[in-house]
MDTraj code that builds the backbone (N, CA, C; nanometers):
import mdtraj as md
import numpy as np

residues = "UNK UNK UNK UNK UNK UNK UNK UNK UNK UNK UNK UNK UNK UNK UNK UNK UNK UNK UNK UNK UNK UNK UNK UNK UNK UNK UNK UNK UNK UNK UNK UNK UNK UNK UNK UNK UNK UNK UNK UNK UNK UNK UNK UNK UNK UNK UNK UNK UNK UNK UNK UNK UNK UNK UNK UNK UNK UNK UNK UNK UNK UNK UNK UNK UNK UNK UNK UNK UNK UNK UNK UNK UNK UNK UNK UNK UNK UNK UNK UNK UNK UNK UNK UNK UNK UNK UNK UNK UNK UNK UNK UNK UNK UNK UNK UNK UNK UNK UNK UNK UNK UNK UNK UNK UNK UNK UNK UNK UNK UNK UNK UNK UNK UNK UNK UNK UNK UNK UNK UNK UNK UNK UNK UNK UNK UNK UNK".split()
xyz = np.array([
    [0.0838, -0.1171, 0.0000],
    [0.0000, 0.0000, 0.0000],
    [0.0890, 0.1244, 0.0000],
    [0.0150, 0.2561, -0.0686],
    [0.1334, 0.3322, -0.0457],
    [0.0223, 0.4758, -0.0049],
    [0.1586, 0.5293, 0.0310],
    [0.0733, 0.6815, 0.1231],
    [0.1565, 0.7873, 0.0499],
    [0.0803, 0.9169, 0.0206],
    [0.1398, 1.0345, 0.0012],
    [0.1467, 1.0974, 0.1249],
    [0.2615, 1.1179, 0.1485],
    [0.2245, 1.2311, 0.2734],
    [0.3609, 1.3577, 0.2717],
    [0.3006, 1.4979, 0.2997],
    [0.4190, 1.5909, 0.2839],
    [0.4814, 1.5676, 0.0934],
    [0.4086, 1.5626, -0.0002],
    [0.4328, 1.5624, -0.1413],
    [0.5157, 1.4571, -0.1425],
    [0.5516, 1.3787, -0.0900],
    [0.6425, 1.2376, -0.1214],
    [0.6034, 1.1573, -0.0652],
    [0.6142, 1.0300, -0.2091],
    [0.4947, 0.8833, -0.1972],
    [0.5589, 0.8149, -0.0789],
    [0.5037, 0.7104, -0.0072],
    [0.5699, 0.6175, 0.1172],
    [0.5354, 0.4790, 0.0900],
    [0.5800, 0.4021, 0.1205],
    [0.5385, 0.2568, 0.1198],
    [0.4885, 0.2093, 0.2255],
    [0.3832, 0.1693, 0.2638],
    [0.3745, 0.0877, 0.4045],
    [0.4302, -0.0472, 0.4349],
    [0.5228, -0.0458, 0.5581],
    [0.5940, -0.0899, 0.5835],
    [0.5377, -0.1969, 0.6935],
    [0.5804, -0.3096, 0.7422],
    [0.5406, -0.4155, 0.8929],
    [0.5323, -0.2973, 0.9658],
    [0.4641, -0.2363, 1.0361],
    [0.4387, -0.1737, 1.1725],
    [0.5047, -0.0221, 1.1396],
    [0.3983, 0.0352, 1.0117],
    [0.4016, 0.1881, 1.0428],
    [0.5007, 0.1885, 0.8596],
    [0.5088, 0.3447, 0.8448],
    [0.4994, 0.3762, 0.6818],
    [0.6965, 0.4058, 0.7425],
    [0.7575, 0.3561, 0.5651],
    [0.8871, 0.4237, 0.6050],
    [0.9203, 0.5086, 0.5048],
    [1.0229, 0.5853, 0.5532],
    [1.0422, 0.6787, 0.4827],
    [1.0663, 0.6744, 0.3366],
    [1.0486, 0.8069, 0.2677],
    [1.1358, 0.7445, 0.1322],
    [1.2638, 0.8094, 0.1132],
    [1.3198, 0.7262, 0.0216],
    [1.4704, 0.7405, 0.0237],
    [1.4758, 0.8376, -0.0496],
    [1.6456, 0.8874, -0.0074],
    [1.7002, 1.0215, -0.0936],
    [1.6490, 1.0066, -0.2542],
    [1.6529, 0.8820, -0.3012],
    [1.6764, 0.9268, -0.4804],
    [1.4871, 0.9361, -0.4918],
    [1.4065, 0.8071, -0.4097],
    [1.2456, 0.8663, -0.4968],
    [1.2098, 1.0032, -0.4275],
    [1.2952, 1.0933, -0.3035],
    [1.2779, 1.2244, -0.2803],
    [1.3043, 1.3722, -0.3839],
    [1.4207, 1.2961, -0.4372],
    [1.5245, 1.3680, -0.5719],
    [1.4273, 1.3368, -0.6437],
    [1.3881, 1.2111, -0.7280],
    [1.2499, 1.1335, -0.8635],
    [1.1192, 1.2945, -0.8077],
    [1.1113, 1.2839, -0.6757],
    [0.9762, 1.3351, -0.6534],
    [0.9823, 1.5087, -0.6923],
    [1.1424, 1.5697, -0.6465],
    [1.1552, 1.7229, -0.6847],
    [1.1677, 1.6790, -0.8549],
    [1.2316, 1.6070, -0.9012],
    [1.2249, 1.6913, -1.0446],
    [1.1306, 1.6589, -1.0934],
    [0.9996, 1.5872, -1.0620],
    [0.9064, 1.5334, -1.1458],
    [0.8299, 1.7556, -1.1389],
    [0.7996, 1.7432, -0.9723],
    [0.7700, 1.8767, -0.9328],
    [0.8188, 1.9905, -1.0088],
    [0.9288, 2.0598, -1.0112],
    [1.0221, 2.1172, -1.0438],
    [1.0382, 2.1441, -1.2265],
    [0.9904, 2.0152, -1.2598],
    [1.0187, 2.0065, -1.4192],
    [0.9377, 2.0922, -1.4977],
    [0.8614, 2.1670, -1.4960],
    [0.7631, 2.2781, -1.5829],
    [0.7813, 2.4202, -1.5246],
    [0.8892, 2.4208, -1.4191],
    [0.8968, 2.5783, -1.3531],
    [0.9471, 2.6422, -1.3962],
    [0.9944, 2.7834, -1.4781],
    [1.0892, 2.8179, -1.5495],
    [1.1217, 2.9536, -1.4462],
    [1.0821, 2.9711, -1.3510],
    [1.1541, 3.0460, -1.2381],
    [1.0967, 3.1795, -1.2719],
    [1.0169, 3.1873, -1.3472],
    [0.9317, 3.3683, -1.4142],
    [0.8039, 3.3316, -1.4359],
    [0.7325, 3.2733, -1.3998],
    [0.5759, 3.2526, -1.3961],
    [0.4957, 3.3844, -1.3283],
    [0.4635, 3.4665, -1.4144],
    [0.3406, 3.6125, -1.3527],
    [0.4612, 3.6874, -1.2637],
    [0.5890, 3.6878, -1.3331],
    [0.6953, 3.7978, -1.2928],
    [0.7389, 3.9048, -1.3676],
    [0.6931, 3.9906, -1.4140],
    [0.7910, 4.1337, -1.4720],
    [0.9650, 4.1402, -1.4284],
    [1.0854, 4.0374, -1.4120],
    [1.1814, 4.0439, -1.3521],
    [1.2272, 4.1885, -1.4415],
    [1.2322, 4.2306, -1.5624],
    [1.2719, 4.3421, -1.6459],
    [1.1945, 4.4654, -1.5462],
    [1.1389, 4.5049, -1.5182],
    [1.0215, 4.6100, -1.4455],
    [1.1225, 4.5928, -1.2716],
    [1.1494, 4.5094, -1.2086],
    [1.2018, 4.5187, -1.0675],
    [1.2738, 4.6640, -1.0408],
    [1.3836, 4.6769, -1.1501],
    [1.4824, 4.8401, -1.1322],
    [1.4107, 4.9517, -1.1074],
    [1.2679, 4.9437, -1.1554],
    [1.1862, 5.0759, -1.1662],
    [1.1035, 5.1024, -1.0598],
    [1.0483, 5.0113, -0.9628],
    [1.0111, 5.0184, -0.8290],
    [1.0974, 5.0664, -0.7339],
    [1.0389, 5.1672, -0.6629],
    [1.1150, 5.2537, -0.5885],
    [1.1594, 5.1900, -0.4648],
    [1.2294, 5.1896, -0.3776],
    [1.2576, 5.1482, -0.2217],
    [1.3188, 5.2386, -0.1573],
    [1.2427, 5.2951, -0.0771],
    [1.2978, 5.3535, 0.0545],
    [1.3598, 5.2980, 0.1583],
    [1.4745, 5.3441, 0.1937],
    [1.5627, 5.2562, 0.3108],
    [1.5755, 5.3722, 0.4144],
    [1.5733, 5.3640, 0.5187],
    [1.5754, 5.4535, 0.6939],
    [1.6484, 5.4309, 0.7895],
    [1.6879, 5.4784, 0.8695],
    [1.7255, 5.4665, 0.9946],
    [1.8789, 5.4427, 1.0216],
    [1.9344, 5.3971, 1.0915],
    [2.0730, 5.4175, 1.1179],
    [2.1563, 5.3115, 1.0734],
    [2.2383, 5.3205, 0.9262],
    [2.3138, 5.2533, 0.8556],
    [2.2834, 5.1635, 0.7469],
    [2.1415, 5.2524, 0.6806],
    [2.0104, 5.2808, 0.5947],
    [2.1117, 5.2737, 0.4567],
    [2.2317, 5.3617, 0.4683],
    [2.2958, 5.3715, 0.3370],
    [2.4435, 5.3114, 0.3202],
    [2.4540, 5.1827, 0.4266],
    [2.5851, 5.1075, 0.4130],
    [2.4903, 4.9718, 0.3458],
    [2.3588, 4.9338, 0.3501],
    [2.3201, 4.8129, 0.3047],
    [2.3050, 4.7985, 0.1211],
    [2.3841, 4.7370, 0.1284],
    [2.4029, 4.7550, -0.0714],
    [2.3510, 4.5839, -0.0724],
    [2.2058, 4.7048, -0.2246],
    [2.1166, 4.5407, -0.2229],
    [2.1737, 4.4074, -0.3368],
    [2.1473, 4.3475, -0.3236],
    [2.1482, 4.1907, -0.3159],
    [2.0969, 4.2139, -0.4935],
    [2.1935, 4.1278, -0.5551],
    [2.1673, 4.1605, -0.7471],
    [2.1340, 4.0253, -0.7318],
    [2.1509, 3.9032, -0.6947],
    [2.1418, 3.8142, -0.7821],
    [2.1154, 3.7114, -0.5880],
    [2.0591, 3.5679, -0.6086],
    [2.1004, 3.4675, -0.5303],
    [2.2092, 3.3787, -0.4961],
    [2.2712, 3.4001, -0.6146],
    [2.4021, 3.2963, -0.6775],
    [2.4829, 3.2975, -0.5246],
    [2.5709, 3.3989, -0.4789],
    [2.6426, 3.4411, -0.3944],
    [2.5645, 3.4140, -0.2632],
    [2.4655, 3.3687, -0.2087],
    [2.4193, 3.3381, -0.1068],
    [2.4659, 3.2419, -0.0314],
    [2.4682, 3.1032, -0.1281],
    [2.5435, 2.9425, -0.0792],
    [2.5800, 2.9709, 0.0418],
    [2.5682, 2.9124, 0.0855],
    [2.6740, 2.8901, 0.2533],
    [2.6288, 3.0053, 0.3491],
    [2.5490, 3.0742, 0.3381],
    [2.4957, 3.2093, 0.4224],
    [2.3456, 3.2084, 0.4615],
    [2.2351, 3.1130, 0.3456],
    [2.1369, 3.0861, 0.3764],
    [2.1751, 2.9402, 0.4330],
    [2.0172, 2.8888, 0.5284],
    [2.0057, 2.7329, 0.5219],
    [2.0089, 2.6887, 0.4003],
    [2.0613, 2.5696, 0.3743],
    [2.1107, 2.4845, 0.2777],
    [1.9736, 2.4522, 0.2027],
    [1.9016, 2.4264, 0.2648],
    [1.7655, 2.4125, 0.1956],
    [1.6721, 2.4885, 0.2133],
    [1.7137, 2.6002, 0.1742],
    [1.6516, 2.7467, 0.1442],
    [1.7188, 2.7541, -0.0200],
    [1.8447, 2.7574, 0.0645],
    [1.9505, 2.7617, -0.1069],
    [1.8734, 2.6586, -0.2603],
    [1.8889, 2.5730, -0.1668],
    [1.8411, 2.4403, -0.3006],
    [1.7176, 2.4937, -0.3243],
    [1.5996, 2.5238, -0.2359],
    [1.4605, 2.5562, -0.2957],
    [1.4397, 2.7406, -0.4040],
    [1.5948, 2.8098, -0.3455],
    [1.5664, 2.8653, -0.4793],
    [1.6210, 2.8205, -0.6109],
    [1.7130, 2.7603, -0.6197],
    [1.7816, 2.6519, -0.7128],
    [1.6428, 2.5909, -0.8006],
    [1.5714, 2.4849, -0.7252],
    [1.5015, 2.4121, -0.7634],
    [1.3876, 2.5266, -0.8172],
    [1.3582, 2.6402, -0.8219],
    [1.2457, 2.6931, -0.8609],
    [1.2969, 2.8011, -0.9644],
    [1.4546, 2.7746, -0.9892],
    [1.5074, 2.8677, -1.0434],
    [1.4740, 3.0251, -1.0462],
    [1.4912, 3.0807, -0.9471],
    [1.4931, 3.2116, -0.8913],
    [1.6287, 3.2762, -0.9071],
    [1.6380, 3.3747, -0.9866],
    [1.7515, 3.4440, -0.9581],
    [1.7929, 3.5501, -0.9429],
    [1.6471, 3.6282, -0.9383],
    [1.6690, 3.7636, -0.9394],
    [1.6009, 3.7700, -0.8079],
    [1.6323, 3.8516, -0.7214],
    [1.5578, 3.8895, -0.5850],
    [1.4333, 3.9843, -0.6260],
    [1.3096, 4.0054, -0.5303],
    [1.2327, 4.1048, -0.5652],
    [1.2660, 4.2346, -0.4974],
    [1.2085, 4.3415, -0.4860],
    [1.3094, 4.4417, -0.4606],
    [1.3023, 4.4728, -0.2717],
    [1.2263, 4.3961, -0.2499],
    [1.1909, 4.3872, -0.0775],
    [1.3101, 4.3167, -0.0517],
    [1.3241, 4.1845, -0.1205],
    [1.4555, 4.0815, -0.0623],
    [1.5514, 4.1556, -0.1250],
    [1.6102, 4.2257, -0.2427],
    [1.7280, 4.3217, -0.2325],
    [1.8121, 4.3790, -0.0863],
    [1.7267, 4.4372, -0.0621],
    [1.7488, 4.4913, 0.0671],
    [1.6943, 4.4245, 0.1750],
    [1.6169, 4.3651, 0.2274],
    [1.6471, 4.2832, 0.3547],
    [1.7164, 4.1550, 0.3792],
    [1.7093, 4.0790, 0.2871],
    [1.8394, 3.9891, 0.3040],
    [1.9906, 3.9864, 0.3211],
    [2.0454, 4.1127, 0.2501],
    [2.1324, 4.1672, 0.3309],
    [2.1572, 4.2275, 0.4533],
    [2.0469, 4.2669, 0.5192],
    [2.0192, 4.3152, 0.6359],
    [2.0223, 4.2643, 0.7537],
    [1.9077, 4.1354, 0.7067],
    [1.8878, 4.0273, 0.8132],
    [2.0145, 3.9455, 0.8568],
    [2.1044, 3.9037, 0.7469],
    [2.2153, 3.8509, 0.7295],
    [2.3342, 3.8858, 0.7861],
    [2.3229, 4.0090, 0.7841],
    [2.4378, 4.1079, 0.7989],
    [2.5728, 4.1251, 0.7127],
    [2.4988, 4.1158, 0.5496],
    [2.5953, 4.0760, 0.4392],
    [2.6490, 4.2937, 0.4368],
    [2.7864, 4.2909, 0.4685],
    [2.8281, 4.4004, 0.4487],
    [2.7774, 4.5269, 0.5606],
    [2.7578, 4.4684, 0.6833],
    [2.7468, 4.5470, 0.7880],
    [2.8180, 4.4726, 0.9015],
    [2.8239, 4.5123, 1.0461],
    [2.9187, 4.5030, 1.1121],
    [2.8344, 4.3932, 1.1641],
    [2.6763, 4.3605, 1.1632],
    [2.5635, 4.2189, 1.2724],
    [2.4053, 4.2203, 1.1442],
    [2.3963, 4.1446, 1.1435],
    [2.1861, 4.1430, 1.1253],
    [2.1893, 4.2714, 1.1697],
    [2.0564, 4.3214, 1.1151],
    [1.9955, 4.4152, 1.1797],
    [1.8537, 4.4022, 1.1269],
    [1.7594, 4.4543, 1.2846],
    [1.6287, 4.4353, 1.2497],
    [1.5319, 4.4856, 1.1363],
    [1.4604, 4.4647, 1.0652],
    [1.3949, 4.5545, 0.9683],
    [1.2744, 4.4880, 0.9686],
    [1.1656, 4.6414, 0.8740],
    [1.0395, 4.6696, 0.9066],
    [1.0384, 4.6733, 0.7814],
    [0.9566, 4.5577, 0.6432],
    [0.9520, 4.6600, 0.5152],
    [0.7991, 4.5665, 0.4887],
    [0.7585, 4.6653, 0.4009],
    [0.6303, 4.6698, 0.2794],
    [0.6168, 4.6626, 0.1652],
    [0.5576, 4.5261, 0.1181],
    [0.6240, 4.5679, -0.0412],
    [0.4864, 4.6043, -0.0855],
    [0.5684, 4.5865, -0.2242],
    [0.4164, 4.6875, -0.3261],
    [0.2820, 4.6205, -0.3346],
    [0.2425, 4.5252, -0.2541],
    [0.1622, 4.4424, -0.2608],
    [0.0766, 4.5294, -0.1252],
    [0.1362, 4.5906, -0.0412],
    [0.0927, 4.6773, 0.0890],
    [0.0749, 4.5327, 0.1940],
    [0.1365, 4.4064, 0.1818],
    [0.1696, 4.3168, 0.2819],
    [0.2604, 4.3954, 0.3989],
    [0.2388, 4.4153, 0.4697],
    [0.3669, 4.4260, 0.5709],
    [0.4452, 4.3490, 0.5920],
    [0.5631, 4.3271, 0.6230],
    [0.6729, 4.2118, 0.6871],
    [0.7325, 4.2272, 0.7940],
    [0.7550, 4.2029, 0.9450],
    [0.8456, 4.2197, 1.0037],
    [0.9379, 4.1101, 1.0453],
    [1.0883, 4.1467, 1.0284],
    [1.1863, 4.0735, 1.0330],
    [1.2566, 4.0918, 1.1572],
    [1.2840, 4.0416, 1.2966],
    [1.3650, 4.0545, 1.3969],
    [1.4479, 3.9822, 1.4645],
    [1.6012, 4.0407, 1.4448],
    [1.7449, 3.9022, 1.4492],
    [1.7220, 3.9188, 1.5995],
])
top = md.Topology()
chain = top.add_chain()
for i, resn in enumerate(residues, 1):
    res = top.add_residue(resn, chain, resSeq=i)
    for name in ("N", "CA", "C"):
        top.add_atom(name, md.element.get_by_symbol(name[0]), res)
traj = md.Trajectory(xyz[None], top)
């Protein structure tokens, strides 16, 4: 018998379901993964022209974030792979600037931030 559970199939096993292994986990992302072309209902050309306001104290040492590539080893590892796998490579212009922030890519720690994107979602982020 088999179970889906959490998007990956399981087998039932003598006394309870076992896991599935690394490769039908790998079979299960690229089956997923295989029609994404990483720009689905994105303007990535239009991002430069949205404005962002940055504030407060060391507002103009945070230099934003061009690309994901350079992240590796600074995000969780499987943060990294899930933008990989969805092929993302351009940041939107909210993550420009707070991922360097949060991170503390090119400042002396993290630092907390408050932003809004053009959607009028609020976000708050606190290291």
């Amino acid at each position: 018998m088999t179970w889906r559970t959490a998007g990956v199939w399981t087998r039932q096993a003598v006394g309870g379901r076992r896991a599935a292994t690394q490769a039908e986990v790998m079979q299960a992302e690229k089956l997923l993964f295989a029609s994404h072309s990483g720009v689905a209902g994105i303007n990535f050309g239009q991002y430069d022209a949205i404005p962002v306001e940055c504030k407060g104290p060391g507002a103009s040492a945070v230099a934003p974030l061009q690309s994901f590539t350079g992240l590796e080893g600074k995000l969780p590892a499987f943060v990294f792979h899930n933008l990989q796998q969805m092929k993302y490579a351009s940041p939107t212009p909210i993550q420009r600037y707070s991922i360097p922030c949060a991170l503390g890519i090119g400042l002396d720690a993290p630092v907390d931030i408050m932003a809004c994107a053009q959607t009028g979602r609020c976000e708050k982020k606190r290291n």
